[in-house]
C-alpha positions as CSV (number, residue, x, y, z in Angstrom):
1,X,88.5,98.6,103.7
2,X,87.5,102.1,102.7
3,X,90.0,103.6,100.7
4,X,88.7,107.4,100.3
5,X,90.9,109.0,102.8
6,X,93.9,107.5,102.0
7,X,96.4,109.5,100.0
8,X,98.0,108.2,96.3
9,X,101.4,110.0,97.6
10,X,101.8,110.5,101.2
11,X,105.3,112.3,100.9
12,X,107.4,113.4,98.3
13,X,108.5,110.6,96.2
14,X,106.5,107.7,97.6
15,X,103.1,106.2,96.9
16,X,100.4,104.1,98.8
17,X,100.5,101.0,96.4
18,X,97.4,98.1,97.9
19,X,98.3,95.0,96.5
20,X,95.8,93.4,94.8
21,X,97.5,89.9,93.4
22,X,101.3,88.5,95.6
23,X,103.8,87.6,93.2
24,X,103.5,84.2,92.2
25,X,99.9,84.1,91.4
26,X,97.7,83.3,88.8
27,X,94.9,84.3,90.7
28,X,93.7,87.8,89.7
29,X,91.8,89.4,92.7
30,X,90.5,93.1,92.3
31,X,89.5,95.6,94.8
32,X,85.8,95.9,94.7
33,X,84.6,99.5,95.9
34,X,81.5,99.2,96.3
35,X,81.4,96.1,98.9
36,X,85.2,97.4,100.1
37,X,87.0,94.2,99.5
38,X,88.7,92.1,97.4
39,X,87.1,90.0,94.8
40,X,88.6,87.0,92.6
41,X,87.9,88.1,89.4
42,X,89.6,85.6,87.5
43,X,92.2,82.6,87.1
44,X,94.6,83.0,84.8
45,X,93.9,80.1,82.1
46,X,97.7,80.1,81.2
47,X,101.0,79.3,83.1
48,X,102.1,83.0,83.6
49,X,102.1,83.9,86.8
50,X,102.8,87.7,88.3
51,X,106.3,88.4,88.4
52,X,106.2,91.2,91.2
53,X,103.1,92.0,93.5
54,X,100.6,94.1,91.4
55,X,98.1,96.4,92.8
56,X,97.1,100.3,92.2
57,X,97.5,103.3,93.7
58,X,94.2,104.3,95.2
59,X,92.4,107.6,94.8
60,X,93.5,107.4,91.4
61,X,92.0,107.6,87.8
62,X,94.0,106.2,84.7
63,X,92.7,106.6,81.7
64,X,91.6,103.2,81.1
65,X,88.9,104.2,83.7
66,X,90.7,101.9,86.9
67,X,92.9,103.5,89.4
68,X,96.8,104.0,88.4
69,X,98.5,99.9,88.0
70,X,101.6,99.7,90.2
71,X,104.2,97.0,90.7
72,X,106.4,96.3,93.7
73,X,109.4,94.6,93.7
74,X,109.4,92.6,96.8
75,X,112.2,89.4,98.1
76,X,109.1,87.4,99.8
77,X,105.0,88.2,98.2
78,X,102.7,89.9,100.5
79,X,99.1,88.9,100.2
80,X,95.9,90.6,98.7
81,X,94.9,94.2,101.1
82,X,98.4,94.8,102.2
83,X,99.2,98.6,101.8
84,X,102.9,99.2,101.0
85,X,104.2,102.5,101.1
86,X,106.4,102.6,97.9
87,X,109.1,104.7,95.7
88,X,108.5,105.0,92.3
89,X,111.8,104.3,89.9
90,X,110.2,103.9,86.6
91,X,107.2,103.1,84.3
92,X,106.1,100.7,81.4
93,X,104.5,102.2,78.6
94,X,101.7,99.6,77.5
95,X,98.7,100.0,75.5
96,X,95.8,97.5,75.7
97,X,93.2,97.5,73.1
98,X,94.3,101.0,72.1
99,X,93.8,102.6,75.0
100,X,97.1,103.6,77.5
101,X,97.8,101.5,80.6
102,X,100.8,102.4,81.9
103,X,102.4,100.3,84.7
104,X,104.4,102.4,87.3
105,X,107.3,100.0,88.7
106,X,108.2,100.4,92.3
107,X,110.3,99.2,95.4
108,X,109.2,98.9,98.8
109,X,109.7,102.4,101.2
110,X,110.3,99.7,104.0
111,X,112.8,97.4,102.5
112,X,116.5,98.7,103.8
113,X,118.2,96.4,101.3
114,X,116.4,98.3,98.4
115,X,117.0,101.9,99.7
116,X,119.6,102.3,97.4
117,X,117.5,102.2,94.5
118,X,116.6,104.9,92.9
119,X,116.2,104.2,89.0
120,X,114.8,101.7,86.3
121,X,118.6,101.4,85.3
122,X,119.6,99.7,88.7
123,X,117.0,97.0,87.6
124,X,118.2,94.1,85.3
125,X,116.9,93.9,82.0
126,X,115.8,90.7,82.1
127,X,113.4,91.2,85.3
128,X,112.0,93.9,83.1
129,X,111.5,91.9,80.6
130,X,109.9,89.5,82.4
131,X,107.2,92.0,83.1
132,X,106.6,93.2,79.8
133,X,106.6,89.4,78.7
134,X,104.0,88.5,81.7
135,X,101.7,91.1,80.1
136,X,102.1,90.4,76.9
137,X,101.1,86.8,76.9
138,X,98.5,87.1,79.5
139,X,96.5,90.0,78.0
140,X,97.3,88.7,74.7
141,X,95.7,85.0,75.4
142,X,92.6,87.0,77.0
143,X,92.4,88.1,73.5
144,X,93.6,91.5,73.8
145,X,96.1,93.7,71.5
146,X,99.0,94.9,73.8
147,X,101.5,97.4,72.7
148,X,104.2,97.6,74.6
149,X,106.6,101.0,73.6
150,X,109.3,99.8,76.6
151,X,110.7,100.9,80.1
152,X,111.0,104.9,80.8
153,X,113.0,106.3,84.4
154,X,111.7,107.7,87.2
155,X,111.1,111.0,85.2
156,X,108.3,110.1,83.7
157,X,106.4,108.8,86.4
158,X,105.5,111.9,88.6
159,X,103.7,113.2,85.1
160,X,101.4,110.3,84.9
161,X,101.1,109.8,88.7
162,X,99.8,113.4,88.6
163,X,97.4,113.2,85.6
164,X,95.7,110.3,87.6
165,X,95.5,111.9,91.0
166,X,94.1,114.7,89.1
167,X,91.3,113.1,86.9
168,X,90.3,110.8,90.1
169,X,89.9,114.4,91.9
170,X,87.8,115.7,89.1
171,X,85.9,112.6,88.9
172,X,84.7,112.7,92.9
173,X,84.2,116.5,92.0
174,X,81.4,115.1,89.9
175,X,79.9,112.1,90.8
């Protein structure tokens, strides 16, 4: 699975989100680039599991160094390589070990029952908090310090999605 050529946005308030881990899982896979596929790269020693399918959004460079993390808020889990094409509606600020590693939240482009959503708001606050728990406890029990500074709209997601399509661009330009 070479992911090169595929674009982060491919239209105007979507993004090409691969997930990585199905909700549900404690199994943490990661895309490996340089043998193109995907890698269990740990289990996760607690009972957390993801709440949402979690993935990135390739062709992308946070600055943590790893493509932009994305979440998709899905009725049934898909499974490890599936590409969903996505709208963005909002974004966790998170730190981990002082560096930023913001989570972009989104729903699925092809679920009609979600069409309607277009905000964080439309989410309830105790799904979000769910997430924000999941990565507290499991990054905290891998011995990490997580700061988590809360939920921000849709606004301030085509900023960061930006920044990281930029950098990634800069880093090919280089290497």
């Amino acid at each position: 699975m070479d992911l090169r050529d595929l674009s982060p946005s491919p239209s105007p308030g979507l993004v090409n989100l691969l997930v990585e881990i199905p909700a549900g899982s404690r199994n943490k896979y990661e895309y490996c680039p340089s043998s193109k596929v995907m890698v269990l790269d740990r289990v996760l020693h607690s009972s957390v599991r993801y709440p949402f399918d979690y993935g990135f959004i390739p062709n992308t460079l946070a600055k943590d160094g790893s493509p932009l993390d994305a979440l998709v808020i899905m009725a049934e889990p898909t499974f490890a390589g599936c590409l969903i094409r996505a709208r963005p509606i909002g974004l966790l600020d998170l730190e981990d070990n002082g560096t930023y590693d913001g989570k972009i939240l989104c729903v699925p482009a092809a679920d009609p029952r979600q069409d309607g959503i277009r905000s964080i708001r439309q989410i309830a606050s105790s799904q979000l908090e769910d997430v924000a728990e999941f990565f507290r406890t499991s990054r905290s029990l891998e011995g990490h310090r997580i700061s988590i500074a809360g939920w921000r709209d849709l606004d301030a997601v085509g900023v960061l999605l930006n920044q990281c399509i930029q950098a990634a661009a800069v880093d090919d330009a280089e290497g």
